[in-house]
C-alpha positions as CSV (number, residue, x, y, z in Angstrom):
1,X,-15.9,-25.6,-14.5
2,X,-17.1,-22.5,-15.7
3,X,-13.7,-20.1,-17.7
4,X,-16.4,-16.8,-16.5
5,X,-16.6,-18.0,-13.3
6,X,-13.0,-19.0,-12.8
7,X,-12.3,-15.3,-14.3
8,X,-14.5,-13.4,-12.2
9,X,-13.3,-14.5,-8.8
10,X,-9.9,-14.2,-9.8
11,X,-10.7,-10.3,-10.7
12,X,-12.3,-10.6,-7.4
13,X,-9.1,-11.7,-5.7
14,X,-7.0,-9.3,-7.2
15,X,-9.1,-6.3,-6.5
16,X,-9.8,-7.0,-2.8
17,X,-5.2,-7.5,-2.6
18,X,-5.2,-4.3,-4.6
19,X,-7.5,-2.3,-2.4
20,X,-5.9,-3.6,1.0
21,X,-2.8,-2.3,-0.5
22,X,-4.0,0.9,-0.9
23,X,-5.0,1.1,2.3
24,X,-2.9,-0.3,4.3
25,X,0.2,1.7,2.3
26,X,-1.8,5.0,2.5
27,X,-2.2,3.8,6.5
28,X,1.4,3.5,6.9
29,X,2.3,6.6,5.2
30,X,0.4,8.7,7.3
31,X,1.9,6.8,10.2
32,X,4.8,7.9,9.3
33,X,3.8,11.7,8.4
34,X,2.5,11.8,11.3
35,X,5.7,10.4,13.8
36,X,7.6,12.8,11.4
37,X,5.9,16.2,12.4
38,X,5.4,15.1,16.0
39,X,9.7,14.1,16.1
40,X,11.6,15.7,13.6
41,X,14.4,13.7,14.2
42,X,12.8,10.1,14.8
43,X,12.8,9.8,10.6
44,X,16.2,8.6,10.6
45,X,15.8,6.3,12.7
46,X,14.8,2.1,11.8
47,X,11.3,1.1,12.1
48,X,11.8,-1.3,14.9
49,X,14.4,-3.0,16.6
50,X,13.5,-6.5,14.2
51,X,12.7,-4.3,11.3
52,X,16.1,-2.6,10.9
53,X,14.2,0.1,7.6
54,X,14.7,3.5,8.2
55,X,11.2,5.5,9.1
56,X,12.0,7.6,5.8
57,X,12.3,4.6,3.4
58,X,9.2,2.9,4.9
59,X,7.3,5.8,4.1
60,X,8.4,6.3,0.5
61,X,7.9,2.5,-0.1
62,X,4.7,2.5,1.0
63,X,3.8,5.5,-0.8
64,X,4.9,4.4,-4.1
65,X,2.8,1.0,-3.2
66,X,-0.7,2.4,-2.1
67,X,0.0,4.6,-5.7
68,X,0.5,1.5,-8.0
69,X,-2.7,-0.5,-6.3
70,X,-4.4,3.0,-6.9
71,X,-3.7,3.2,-10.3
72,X,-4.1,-0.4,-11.0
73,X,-8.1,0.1,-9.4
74,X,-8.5,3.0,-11.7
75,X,-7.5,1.2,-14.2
76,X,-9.9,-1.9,-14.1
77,X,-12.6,0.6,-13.2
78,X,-12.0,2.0,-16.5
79,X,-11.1,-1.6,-18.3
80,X,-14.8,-2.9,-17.5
């Protein structure tokens, strides 16, 4: 086996995880930006009745998530 090869679809790998973090965590922010101006109130409330996380905490987790799998794109844009 080829060390390059082995590399370059591990890079591969971890780009495609990093950008479907992004995404999905920008998604689920503005999911809940969006429930928060339609019902003020609903933000304190949990997720789902199986998912007992509050709407506010969801929001700033995935946040903070879809802005480290930014960063970490940007930063093997800038490494190659």
């Amino acid at each position: 086996m080829n060390t390059a090869e082995d590399e370059n679809t591990n890079n591969r790998i971890a780009h495609a995880i990093a950008r479907t973090v992004f995404l999905f965590g920008l998604l689920a922010w503005g999911y809940v930006v969006a429930m928060q101006l339609r019902h003020l109130n609903m933000v304190y409330d949990t997720l789902s009745e199986w998912l007992p996380i509050r709407l506010d905490y969801f929001g700033e987790a995935s946040f903070i998530l879809s802005m480290v799998a930014y960063f970490l794109l940007k930063f093997w844009e800038t490494k190659k």
